[in-house]
Structure formats: structure tokens, C-alpha cells
N, C-alpha and C positions, 0 to 999 in steps of 0.2 A: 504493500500500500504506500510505499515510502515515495513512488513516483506517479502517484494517483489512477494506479490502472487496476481495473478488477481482478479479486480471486476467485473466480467461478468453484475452485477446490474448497475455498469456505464461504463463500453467500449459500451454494447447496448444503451446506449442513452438516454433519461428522459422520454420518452415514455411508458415506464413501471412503472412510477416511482406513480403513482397513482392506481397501483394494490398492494393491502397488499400481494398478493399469487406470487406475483414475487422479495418481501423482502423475502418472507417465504423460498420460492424457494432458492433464493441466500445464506441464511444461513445455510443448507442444505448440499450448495457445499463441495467438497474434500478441497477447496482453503481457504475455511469460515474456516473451521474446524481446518485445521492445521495453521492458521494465530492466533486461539483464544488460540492453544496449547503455541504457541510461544510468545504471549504476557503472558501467564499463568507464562512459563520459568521466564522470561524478568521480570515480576514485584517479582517473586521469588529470583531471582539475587540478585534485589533492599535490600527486605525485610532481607536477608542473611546480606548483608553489615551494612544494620543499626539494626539490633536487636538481630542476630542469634549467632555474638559471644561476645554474651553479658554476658557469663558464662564458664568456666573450660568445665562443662559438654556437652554445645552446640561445643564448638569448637570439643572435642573428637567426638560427632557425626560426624559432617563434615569432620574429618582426618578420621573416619572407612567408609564415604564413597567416600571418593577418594581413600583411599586404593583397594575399591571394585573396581572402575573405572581401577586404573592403572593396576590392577589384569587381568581384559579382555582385557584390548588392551598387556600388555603383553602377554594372553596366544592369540590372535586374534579372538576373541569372541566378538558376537555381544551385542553393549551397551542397547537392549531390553530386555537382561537376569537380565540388574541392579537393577529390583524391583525384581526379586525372589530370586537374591546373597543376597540382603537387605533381603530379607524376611526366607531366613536361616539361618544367622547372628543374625537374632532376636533372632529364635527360639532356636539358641544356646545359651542362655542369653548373648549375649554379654551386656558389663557395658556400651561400647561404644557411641549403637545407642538409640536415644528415639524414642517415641510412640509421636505424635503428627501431628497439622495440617500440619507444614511447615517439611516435609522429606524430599525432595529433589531427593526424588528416582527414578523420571521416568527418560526414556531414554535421555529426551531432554536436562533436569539439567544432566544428563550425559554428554550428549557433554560438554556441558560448561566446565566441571569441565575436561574432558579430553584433550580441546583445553588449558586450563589453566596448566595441568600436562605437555605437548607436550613444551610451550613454556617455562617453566621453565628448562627443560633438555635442551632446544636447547641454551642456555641461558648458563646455566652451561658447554655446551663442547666447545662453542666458547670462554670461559674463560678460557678452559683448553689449548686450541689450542694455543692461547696469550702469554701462560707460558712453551711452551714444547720448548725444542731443536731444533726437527723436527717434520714433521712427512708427511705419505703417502695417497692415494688417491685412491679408488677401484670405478671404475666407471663402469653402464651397460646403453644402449639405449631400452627403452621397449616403447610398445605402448599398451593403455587404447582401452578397445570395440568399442571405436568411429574412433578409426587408429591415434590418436596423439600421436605424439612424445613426449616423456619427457625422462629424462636424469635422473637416480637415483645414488646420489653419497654418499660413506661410507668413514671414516675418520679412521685413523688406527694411534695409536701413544702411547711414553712411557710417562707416568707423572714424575715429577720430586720426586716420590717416588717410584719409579722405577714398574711401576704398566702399565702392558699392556694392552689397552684398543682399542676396533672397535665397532666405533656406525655408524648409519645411520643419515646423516645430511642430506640432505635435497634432494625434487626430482622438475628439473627446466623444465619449458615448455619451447620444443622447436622450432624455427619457422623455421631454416631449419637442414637439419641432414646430414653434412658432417663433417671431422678431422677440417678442416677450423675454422667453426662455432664454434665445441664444446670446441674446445682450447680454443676460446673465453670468452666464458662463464664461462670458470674454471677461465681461469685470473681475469676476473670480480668479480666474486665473493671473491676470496684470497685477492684482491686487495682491493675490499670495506673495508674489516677486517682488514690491512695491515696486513699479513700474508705466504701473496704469497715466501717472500726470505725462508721460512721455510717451502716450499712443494719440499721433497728429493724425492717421491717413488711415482707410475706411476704403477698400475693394470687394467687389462680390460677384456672382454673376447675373446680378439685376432679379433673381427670383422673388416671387409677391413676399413668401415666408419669410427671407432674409431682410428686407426692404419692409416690414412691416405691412403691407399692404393687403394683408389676408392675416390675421390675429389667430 
């Protein structure tokens, strides 16, 4: 349960629990499998923090492969391709990466190191944000296959090296979808930051809901 996937071997009950062919069975599962994948990650993580940069040469593996990482979420490319980006990288001798037990290269040490890249930029443009003048707000209302709302909002501003920059901050679930609401939400969040007296500029794609013009 440690990685939120069902035991079908204990929600049925202890009544199997004296058949070896219904452990067998259970191990088997899609649930087994991708639970064993992610403690695999999980003790990999561990073993990175205490041993891996334990050398020049180990750290440079790990910066050539987050480089790999942010390369695909850059181009939006899915992070199952990062053992074969790994595995042409090799074959270009890169000095970077080593040959050994602990690579890090499957998909799953992908996320990690991607959710780990995601929070450091998000990290860095809220520091920017703290330091700027001003700056503007490009918002859209879209909705995920399942028909949820969520709110995707991009942050547009100059640095105080006069450097024009528009990232995507962040996209908020939302629970109802009128001008009302979403106004809300935008305060909300400017506010937590304190930031909000330095939101000058207001984009959208003209919809009634966004614009107020349907409550």
C-alpha cells in the first residue's frame, strides 16, 4: 500500500491466504508489478543521495541525465524514450555518462528527476516575480478528458536586466467556473506571494466566463 496500489490478496479477505497459487497469482498483478517498479525508483533515490555523488565523475552522470530529462519535457516527448536518449548518448562516447548498476535511466527515475527540474524553475520565476516592477497575466479555462475545469495561467514580465520573459506558472483546479470565482483564485494566489500590488496587465481569450459577461 506504501505506493497507493491495490492488494487484491487482502481486500478479498484471509480466505485465500493458505493457497500458495493465490500469493502466486497476486504477484503477477499489473498492481504487484508497478508497486515493485516504484519501490525499485524509491530505494534508487535513496542510494543517489548517499553514494552517487560521491565523485566529480558521478555527479556529471546525473547533470547529463537531467539534461536528457529536461530535453523531453522541453521538446514534449514522452519520458519512456529516456533509456534510449541514454543509450545514444553513450554510444556517442559521451565522458558524461557511466556504464554501471545504478543509471538511473528508466522512465520512473525520470519523473523524479523531472518533478525535481519543474520545481526548481517554478522556484526561480517566483523569485523573479518578487524582484520585477511589474508584471502581466495570460490566463485560459480548459478542460482535461474527464470534463474538469482547470485554469492554466502564464506570467509575462521584464527583469531588472531588462530581459523579456513569459513562462507558464502554474494550472489551478477549479471547482466552479464563473469571472466571480476565477478572480478569486488569481487574488489568492498573488496574495499568498505578496505580489498581487504588482499584477499591471490582464490577457485572456475574450471568453463571456473569463470577461465576466455570463456570471
Amino acid at each position: 500500500m506504501q505506493h497507493k496500489k491495490k492488494n487484491k490478496f487482502v481486500t478479498e479477505g484471509i480466505t485465500n491466504i493458505s493457497r500458495k497459487s493465490a500469493i502466486k497469482e497476486y504477484t503477477n498483478t499489473k498492481d504487484h508489478k508497478d508497486a515493485e517498479k516504484l519501490e525499485k525508483a524509491r530505494i534508487q533515490m535513496k542510494l543517489l543521495q548517499k553514494e552517487y555523488f560521491s565523485s566529480g565523475a558521478n555527479t556529471n552522470h546525473i547533470i547529463g541525465i537531467m539534461q536528457a530529462v529536461y530535453f523531453l519535457a522541453k521538446k514534449n516527448l514522452s519520458l519512456k524514450l529516456l533509456p534510449s536518449i541514454i543509450e545514444l548518448i553513450k554510444e556517442s562516447n559521451s565522458p558524461n555518462l557511466l556504464d554501471g548498476t545504478i543509471t538511473y535511466t528508466n522512465h520512473i527515475s525520470g519523473h523524479e528527476f523531472s518533478k525535481a527540474i519543474s520545481d526548481t524553475i517554478k522556484k526561480e520565476i517566483w523569485s523573479e516575480l518578487s524582484n520585477v516592477m511589474a508584471f502581466g497575466i495570460m490566463i485560459n479555462e480548459s478542460t482535461d478528458i474527464t470534463t474538469t475545469k482547470y485554469l492554466d495561467i502564464y506570467v509575462s514580465y521584464i527583469t531588472r536586466e531588462g530581459i523579456l520573459k513569459t513562462h507558464f506558472l502554474c494550472i489551478v483546479f477549479l471547482t466552479s467556473c464563473n469571472a466571480e470565482d476565477i478572480t478569486k483564485v488569481l487574488i489568492d494566489i498573488f496574495e499568498k506571494k505578496k505580489i498581487l500590488p504588482k499584477l499591471m496587465a490582464f490577457a485572456s481569450d475574450s471568453a463571456s466566463v473569463i470577461l465576466g459577461k455570463n456570471k
